[in-house]
PyMOL Python script that loads the backbone (N, CA, C, O; Angstrom):
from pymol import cmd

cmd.read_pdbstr("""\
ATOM      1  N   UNK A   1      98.562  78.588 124.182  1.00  0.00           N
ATOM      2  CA  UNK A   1      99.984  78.820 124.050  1.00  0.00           C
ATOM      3  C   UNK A   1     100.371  78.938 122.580  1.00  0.00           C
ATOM      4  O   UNK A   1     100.941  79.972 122.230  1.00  0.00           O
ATOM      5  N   UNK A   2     100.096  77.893 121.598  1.00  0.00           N
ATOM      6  CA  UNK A   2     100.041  77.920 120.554  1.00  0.00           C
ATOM      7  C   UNK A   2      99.529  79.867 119.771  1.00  0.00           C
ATOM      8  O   UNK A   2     100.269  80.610 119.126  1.00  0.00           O
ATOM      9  N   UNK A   3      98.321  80.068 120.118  1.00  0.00           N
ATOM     10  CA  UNK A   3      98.275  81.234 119.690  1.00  0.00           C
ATOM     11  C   UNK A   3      99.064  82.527 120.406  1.00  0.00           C
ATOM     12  O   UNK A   3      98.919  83.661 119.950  1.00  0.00           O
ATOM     13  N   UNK A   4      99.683  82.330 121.252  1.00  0.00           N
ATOM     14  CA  UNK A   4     100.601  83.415 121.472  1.00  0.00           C
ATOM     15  C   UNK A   4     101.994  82.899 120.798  1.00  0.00           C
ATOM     16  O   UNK A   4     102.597  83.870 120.342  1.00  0.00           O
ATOM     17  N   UNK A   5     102.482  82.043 120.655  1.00  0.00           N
ATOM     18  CA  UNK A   5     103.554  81.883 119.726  1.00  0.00           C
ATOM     19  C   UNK A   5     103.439  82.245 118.640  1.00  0.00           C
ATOM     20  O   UNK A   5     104.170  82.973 117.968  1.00  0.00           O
ATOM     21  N   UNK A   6     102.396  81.693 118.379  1.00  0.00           N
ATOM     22  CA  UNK A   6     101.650  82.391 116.559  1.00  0.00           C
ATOM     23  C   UNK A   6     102.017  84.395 116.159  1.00  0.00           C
ATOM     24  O   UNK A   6     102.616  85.038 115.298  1.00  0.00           O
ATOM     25  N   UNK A   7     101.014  84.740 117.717  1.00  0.00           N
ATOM     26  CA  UNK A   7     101.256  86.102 117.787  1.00  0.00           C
ATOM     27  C   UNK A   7     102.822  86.909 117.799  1.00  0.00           C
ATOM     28  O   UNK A   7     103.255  87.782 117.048  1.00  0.00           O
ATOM     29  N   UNK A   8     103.407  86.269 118.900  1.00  0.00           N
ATOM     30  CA  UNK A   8     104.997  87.032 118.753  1.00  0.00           C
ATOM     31  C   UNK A   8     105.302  86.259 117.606  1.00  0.00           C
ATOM     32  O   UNK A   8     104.584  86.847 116.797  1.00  0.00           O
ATOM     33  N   UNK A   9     105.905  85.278 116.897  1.00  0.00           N
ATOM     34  CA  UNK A   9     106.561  84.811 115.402  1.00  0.00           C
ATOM     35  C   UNK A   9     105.531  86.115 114.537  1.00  0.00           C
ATOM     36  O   UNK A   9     106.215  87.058 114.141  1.00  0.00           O
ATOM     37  N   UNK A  10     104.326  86.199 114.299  1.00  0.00           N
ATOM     38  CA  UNK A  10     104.211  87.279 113.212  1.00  0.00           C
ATOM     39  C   UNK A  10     104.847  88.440 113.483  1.00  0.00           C
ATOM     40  O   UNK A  10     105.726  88.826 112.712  1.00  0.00           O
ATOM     41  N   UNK A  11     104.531  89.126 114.539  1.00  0.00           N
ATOM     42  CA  UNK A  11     105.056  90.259 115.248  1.00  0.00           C
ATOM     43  C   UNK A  11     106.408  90.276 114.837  1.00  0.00           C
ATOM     44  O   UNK A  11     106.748  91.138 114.026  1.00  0.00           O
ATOM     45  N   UNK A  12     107.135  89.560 115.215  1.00  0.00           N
ATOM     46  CA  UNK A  12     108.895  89.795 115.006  1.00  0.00           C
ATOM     47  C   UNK A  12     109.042  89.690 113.389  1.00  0.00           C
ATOM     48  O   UNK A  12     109.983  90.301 112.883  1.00  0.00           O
ATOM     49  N   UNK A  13     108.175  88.958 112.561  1.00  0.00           N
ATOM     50  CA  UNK A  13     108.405  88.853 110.850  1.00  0.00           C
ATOM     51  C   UNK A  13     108.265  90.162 110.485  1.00  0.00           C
ATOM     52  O   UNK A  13     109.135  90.804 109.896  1.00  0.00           O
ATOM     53  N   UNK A  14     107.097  90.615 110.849  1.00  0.00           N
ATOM     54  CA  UNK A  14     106.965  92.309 110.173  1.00  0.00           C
ATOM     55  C   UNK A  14     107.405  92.828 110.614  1.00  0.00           C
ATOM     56  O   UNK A  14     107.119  93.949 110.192  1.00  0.00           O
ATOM     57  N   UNK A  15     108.368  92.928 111.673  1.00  0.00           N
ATOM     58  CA  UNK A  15     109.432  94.017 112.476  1.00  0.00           C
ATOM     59  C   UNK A  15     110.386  93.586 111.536  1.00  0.00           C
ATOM     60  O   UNK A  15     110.856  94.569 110.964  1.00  0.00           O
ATOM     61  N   UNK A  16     110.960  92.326 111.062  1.00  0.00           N
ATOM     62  CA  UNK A  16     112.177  91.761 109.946  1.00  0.00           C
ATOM     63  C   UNK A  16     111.951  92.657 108.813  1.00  0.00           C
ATOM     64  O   UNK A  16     112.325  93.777 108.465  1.00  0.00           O
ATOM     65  N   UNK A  17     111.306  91.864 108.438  1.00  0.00           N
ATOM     66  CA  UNK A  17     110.558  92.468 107.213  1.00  0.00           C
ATOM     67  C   UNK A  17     110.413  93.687 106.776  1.00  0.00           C
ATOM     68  O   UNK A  17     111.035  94.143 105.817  1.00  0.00           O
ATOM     69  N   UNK A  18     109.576  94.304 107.451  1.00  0.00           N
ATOM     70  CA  UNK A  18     109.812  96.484 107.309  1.00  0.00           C
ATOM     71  C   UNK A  18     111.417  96.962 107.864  1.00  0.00           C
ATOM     72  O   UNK A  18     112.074  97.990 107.699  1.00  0.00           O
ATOM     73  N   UNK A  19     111.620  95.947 108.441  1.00  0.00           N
ATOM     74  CA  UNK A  19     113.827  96.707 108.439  1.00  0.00           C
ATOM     75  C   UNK A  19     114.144  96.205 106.951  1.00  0.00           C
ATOM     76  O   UNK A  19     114.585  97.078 106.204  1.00  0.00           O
ATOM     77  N   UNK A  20     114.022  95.247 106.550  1.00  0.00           N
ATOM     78  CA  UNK A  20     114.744  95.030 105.066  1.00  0.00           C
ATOM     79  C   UNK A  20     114.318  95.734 103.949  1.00  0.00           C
ATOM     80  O   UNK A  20     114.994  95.859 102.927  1.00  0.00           O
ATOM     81  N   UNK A  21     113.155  96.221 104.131  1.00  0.00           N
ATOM     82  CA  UNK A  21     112.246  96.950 103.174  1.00  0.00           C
ATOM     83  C   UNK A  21     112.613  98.048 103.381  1.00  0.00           C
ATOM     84  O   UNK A  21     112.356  98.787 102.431  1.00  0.00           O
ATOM     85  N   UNK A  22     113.208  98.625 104.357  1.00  0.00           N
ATOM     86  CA  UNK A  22     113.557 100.162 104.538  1.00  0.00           C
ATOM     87  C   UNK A  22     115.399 100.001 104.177  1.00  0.00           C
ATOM     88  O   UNK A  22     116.053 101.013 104.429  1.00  0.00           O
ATOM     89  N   UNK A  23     115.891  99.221 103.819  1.00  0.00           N
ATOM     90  CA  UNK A  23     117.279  98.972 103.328  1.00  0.00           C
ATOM     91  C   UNK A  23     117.479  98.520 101.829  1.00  0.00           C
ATOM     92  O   UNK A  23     118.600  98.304 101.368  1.00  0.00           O
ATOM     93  N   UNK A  24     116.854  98.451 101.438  1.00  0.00           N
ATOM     94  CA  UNK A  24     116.642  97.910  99.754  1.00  0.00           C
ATOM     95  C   UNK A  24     116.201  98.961  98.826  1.00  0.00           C
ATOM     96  O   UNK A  24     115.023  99.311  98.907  1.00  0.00           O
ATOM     97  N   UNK A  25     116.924  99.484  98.008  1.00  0.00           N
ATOM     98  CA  UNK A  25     116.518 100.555  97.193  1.00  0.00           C
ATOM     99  C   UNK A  25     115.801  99.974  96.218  1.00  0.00           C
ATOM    100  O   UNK A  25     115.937  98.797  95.883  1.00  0.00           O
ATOM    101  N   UNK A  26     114.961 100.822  95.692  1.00  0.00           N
ATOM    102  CA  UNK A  26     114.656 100.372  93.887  1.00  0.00           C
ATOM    103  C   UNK A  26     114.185 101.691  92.983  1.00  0.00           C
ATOM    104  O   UNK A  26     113.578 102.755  93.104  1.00  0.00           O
ATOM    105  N   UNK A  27     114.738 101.054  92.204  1.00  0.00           N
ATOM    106  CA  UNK A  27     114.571 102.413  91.027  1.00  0.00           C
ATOM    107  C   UNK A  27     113.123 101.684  89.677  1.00  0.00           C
ATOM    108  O   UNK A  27     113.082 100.669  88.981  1.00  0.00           O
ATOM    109  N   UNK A  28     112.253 102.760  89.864  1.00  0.00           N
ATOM    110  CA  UNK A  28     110.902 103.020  89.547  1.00  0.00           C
ATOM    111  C   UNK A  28     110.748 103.982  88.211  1.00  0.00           C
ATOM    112  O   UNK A  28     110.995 105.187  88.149  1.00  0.00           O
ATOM    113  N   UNK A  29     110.249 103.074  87.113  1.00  0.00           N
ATOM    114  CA  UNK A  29     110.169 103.721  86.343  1.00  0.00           C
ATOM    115  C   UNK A  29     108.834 104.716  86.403  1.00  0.00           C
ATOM    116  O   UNK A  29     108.096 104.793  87.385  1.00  0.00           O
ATOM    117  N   UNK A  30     108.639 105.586  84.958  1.00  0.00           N
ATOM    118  CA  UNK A  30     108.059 106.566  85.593  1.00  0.00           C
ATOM    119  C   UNK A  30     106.705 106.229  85.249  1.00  0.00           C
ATOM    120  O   UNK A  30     105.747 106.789  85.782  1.00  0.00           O
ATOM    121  N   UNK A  31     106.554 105.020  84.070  1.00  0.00           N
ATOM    122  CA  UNK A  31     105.536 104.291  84.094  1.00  0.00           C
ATOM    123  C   UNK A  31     104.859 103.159  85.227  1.00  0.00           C
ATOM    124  O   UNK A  31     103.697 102.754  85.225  1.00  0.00           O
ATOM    125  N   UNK A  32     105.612 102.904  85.884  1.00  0.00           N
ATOM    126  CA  UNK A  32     105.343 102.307  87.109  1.00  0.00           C
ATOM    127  C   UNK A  32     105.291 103.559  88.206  1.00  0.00           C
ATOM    128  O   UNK A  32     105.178 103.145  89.360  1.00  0.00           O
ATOM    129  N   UNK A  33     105.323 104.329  88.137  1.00  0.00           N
ATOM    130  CA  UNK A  33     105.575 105.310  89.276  1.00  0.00           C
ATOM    131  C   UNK A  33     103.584 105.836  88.968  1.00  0.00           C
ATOM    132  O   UNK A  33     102.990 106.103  90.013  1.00  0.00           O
ATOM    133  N   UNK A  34     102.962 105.914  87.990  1.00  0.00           N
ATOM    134  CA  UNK A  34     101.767 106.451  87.962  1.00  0.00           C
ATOM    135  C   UNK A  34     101.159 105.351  88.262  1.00  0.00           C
ATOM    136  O   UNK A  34     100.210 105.490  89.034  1.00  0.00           O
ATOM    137  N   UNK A  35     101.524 103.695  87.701  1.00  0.00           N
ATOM    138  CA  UNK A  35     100.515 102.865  88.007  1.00  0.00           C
ATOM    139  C   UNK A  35     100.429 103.134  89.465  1.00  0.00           C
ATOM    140  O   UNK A  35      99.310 103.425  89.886  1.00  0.00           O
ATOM    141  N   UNK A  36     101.586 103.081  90.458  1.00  0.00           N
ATOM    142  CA  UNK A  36     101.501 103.027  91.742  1.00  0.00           C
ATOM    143  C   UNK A  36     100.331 103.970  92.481  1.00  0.00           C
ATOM    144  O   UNK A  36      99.506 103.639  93.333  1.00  0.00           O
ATOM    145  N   UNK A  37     100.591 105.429  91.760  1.00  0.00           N
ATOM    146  CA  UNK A  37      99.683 106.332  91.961  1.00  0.00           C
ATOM    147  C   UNK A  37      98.481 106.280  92.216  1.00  0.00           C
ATOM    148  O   UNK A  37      97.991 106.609  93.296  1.00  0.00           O
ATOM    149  N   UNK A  38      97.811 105.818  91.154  1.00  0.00           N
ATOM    150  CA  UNK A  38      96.531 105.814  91.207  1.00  0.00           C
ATOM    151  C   UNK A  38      96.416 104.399  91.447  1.00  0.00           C
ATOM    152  O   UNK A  38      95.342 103.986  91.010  1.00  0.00           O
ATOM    153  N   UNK A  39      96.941 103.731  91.842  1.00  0.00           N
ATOM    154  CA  UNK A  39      96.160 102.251  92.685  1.00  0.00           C
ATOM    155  C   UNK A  39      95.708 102.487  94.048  1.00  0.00           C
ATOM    156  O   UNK A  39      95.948 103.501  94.703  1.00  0.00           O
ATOM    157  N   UNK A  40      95.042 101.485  94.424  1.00  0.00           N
ATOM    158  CA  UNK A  40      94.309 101.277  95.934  1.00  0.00           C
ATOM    159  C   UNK A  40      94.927 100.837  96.869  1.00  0.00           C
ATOM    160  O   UNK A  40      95.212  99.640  96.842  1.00  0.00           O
ATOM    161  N   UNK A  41      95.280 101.541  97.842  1.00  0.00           N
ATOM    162  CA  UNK A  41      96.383 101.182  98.816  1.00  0.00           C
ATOM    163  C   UNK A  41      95.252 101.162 100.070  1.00  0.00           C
ATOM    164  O   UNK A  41      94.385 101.987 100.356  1.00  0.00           O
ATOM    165  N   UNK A  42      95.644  99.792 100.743  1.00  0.00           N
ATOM    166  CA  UNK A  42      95.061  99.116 101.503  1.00  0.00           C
ATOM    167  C   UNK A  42      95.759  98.809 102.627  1.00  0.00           C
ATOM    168  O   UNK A  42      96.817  98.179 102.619  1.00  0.00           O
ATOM    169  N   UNK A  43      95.014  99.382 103.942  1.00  0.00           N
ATOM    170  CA  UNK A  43      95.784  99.027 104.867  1.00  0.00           C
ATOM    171  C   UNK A  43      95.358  98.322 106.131  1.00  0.00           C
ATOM    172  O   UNK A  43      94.790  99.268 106.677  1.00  0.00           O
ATOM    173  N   UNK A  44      95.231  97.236 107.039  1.00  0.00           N
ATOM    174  CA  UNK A  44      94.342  96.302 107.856  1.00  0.00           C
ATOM    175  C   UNK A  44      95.219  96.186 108.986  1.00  0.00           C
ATOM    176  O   UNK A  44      96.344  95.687 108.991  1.00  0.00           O
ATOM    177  N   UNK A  45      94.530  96.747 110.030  1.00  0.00           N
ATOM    178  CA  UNK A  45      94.955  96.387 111.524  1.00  0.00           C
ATOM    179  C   UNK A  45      94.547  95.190 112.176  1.00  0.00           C
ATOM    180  O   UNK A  45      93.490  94.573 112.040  1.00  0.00           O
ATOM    181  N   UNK A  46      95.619  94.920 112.973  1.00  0.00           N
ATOM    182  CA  UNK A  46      94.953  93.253 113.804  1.00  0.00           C
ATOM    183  C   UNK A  46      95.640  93.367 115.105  1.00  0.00           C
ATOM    184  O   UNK A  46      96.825  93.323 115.436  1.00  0.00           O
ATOM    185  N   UNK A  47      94.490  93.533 115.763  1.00  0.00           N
ATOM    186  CA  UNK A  47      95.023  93.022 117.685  1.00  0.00           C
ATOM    187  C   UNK A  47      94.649  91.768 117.860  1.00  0.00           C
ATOM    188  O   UNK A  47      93.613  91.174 117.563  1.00  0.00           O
ATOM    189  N   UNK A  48      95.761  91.399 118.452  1.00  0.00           N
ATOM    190  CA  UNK A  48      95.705  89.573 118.703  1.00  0.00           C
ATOM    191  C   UNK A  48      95.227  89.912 120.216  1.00  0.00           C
ATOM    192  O   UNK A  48      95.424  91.024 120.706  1.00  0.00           O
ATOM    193  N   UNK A  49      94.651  88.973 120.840  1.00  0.00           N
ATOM    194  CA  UNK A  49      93.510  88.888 122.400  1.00  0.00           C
ATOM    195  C   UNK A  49      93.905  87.804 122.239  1.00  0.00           C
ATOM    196  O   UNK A  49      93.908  87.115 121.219  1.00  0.00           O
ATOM    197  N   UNK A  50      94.485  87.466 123.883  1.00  0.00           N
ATOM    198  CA  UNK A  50      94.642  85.942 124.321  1.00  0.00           C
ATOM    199  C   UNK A  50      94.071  86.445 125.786  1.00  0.00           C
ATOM    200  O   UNK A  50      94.614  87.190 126.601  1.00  0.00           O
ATOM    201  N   UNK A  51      92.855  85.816 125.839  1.00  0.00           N
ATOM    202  CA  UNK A  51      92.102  85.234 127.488  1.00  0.00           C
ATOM    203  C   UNK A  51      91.856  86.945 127.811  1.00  0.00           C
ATOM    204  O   UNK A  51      92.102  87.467 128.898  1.00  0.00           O
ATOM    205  N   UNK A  52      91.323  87.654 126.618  1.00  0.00           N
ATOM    206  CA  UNK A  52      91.294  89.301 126.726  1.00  0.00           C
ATOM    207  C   UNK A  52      92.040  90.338 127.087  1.00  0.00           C
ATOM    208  O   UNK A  52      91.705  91.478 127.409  1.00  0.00           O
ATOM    209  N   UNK A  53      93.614  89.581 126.962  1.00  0.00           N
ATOM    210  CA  UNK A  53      94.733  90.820 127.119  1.00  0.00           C
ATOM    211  C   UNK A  53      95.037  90.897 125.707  1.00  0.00           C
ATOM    212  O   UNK A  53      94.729  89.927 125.014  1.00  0.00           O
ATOM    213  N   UNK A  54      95.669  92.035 125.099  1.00  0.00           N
ATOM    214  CA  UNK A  54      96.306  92.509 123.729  1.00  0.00           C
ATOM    215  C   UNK A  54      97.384  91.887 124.058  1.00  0.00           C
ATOM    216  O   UNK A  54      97.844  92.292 125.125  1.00  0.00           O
ATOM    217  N   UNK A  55      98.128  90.834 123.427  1.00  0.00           N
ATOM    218  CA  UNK A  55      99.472  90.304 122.932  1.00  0.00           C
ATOM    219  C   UNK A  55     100.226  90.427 121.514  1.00  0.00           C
ATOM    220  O   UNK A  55     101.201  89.787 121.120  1.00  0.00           O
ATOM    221  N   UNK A  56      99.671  91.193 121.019  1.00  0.00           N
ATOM    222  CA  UNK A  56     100.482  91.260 119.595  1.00  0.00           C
ATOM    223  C   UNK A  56      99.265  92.553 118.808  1.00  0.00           C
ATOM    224  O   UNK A  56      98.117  92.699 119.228  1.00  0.00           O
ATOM    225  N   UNK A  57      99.849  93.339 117.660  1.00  0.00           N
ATOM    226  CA  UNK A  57      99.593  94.026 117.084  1.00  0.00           C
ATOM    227  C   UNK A  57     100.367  94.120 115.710  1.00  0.00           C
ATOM    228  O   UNK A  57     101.573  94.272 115.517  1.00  0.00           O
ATOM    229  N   UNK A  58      99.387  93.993 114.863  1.00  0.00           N
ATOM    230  CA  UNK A  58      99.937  94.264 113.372  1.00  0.00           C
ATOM    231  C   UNK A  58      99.313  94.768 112.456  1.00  0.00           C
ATOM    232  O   UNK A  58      98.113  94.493 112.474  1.00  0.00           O
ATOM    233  N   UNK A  59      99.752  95.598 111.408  1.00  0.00           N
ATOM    234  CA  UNK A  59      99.657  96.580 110.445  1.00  0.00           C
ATOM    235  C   UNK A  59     100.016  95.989 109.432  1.00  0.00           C
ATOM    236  O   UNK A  59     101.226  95.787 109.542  1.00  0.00           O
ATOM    237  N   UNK A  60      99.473  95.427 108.093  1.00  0.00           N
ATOM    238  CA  UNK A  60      99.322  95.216 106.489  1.00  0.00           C
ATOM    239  C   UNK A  60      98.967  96.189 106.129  1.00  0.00           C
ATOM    240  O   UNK A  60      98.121  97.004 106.496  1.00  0.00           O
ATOM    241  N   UNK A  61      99.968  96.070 105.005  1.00  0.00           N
ATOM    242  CA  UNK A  61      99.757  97.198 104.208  1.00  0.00           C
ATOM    243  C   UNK A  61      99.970  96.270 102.540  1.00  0.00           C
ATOM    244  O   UNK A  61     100.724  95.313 102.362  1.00  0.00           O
ATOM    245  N   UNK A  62      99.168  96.841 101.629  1.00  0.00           N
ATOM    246  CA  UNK A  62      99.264  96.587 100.209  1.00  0.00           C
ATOM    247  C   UNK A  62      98.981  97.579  99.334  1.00  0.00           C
ATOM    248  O   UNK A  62      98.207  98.416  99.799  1.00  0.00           O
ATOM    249  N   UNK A  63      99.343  97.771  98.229  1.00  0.00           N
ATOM    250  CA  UNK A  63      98.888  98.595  97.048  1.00  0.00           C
ATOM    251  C   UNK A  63      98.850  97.681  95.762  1.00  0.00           C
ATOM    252  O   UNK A  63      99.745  97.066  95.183  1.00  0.00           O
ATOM    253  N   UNK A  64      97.077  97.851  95.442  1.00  0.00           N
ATOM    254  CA  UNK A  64      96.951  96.865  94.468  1.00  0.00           C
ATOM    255  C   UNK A  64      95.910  97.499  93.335  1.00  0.00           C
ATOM    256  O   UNK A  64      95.126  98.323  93.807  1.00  0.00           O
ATOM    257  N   UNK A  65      95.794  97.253  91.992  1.00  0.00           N
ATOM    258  CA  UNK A  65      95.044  97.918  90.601  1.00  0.00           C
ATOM    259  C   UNK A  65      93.633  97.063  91.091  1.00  0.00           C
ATOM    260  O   UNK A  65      92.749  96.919  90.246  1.00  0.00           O
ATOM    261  N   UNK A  66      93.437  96.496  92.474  1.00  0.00           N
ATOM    262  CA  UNK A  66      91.808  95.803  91.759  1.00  0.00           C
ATOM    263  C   UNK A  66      91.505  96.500  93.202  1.00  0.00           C
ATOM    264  O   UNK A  66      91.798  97.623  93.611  1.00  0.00           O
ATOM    265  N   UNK A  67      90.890  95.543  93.751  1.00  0.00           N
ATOM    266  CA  UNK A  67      89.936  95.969  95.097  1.00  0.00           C
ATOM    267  C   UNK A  67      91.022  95.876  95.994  1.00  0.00           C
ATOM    268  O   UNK A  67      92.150  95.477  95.705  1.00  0.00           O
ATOM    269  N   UNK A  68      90.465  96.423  97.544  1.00  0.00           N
ATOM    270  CA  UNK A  68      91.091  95.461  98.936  1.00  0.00           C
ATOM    271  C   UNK A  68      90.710  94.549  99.233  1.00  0.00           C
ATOM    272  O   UNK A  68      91.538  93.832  99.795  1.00  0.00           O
ATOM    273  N   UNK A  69      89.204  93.936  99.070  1.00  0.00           N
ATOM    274  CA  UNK A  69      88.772  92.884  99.377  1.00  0.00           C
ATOM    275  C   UNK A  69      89.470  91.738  99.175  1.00  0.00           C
ATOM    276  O   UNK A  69      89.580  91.065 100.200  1.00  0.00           O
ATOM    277  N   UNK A  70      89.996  91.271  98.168  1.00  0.00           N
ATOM    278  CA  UNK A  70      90.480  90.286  98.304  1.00  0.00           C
ATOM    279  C   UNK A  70      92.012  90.130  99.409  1.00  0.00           C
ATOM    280  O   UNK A  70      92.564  89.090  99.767  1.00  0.00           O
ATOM    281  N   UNK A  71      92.316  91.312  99.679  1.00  0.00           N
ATOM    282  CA  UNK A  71      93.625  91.526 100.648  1.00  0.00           C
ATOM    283  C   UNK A  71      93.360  91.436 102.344  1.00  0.00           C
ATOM    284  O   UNK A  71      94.087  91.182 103.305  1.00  0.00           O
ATOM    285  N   UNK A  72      92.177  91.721 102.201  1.00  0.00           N
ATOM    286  CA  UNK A  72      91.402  91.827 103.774  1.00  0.00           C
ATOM    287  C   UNK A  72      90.963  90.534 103.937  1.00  0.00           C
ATOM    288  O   UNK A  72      90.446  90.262 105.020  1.00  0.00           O
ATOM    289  N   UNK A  73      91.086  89.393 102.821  1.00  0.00           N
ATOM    290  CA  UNK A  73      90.557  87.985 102.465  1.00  0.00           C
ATOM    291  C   UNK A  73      91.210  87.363 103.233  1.00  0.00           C
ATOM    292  O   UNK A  73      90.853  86.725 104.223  1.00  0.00           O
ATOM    293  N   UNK A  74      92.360  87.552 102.736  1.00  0.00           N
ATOM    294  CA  UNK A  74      93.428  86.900 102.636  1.00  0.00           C
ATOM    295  C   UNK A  74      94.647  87.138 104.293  1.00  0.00           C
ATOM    296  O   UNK A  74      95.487  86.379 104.777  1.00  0.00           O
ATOM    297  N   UNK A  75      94.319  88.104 104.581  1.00  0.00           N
ATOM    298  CA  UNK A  75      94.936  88.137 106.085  1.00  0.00           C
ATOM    299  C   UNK A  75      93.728  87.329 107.133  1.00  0.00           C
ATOM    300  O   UNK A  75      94.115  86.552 108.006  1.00  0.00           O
ATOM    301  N   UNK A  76      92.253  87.620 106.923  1.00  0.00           N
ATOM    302  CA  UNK A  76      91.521  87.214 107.862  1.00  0.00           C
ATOM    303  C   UNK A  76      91.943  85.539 107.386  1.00  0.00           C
ATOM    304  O   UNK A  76      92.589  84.891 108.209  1.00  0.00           O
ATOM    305  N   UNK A  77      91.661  85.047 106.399  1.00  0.00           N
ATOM    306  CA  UNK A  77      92.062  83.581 106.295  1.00  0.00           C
ATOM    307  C   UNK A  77      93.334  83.282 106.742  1.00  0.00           C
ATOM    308  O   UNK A  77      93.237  82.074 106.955  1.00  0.00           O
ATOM    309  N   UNK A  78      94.480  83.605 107.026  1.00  0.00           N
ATOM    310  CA  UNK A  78      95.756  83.452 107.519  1.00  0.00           C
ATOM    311  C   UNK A  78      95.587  83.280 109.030  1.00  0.00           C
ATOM    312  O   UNK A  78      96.155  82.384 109.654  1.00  0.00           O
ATOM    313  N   UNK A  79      94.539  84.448 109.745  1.00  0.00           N
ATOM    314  CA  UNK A  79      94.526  84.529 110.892  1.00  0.00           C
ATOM    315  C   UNK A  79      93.552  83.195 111.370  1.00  0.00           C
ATOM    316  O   UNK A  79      93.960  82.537 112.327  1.00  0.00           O
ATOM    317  N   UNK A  80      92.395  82.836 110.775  1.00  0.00           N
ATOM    318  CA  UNK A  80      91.264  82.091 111.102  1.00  0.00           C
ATOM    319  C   UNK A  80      92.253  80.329 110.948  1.00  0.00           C
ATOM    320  O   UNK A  80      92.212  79.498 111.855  1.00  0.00           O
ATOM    321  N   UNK A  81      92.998  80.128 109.711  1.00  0.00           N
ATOM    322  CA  UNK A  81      93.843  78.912 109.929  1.00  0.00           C
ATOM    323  C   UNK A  81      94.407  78.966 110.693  1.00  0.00           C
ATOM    324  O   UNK A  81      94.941  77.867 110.848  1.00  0.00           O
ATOM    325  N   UNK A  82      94.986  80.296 112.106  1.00  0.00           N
ATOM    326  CA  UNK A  82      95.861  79.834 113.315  1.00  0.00           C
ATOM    327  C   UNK A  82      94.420  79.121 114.328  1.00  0.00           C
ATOM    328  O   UNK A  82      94.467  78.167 115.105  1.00  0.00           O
ATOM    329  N   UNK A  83      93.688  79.654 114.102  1.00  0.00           N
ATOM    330  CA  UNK A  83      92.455  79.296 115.626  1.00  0.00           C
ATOM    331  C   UNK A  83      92.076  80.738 115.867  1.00  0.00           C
ATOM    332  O   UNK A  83      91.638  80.917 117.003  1.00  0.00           O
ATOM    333  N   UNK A  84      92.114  81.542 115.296  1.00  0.00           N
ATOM    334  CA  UNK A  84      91.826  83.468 115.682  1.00  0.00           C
ATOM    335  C   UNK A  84      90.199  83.457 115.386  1.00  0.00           C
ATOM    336  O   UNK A  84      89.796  82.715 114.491  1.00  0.00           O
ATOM    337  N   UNK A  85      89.308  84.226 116.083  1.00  0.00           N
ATOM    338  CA  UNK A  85      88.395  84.766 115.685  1.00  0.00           C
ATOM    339  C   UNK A  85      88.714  85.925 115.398  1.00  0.00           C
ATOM    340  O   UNK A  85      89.509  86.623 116.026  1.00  0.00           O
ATOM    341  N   UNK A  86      88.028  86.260 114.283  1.00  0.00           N
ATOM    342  CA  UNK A  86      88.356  87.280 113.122  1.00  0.00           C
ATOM    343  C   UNK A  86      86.758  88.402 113.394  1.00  0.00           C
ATOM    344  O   UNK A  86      85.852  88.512 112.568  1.00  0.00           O
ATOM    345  N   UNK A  87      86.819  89.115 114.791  1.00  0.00           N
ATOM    346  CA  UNK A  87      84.900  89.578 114.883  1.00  0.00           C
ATOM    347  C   UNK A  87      85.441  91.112 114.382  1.00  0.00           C
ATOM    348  O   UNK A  87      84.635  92.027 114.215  1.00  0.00           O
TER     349      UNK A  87
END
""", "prot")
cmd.dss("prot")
cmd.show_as("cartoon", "prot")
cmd.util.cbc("prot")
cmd.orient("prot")
């Protein structure tokens, strides 16, 4: 039970979350506009399985100047502290 609560609470954050992000302008300089460019944009899917049905689905996304690895780290460790196997 615990991990399906886990699953819908993330689910509904990044549904929050990408509405506020699509309502917030920002103005980008044009030196920040190339760093953005040429950085590594990283993106990690996750189907949540409870008792082998799909209950939740989510999409990370980052853009970062070093690797993804450490971003793909860092969601599987988020998921593995709920009780998730991460295969």
């Amino acid at each position: 039970m615990k991990k399906l609560l886990f699953a819908l609470i993330a689910t509904f954050g990044l549904c929050a979350s990408s509405m506020a992000a699509e309502k917030s302008t920002k103005l980008v300089s044009k030196e920040t506009a190339v760093k953005i460019e040429k950085a590594w944009k990283c993106t990690m899917s996750v189907t949540v399985y409870v008792n082998g049905d799909a209950v939740g689905y989510d999409v990370y996304h980052t853009t970062t100047n070093g690797s993804c690895h450490t971003f793909f780290k860092a969601i599987k460790k988020m998921y593995t502290d709920q009780g998730f196997s991460m295969n």
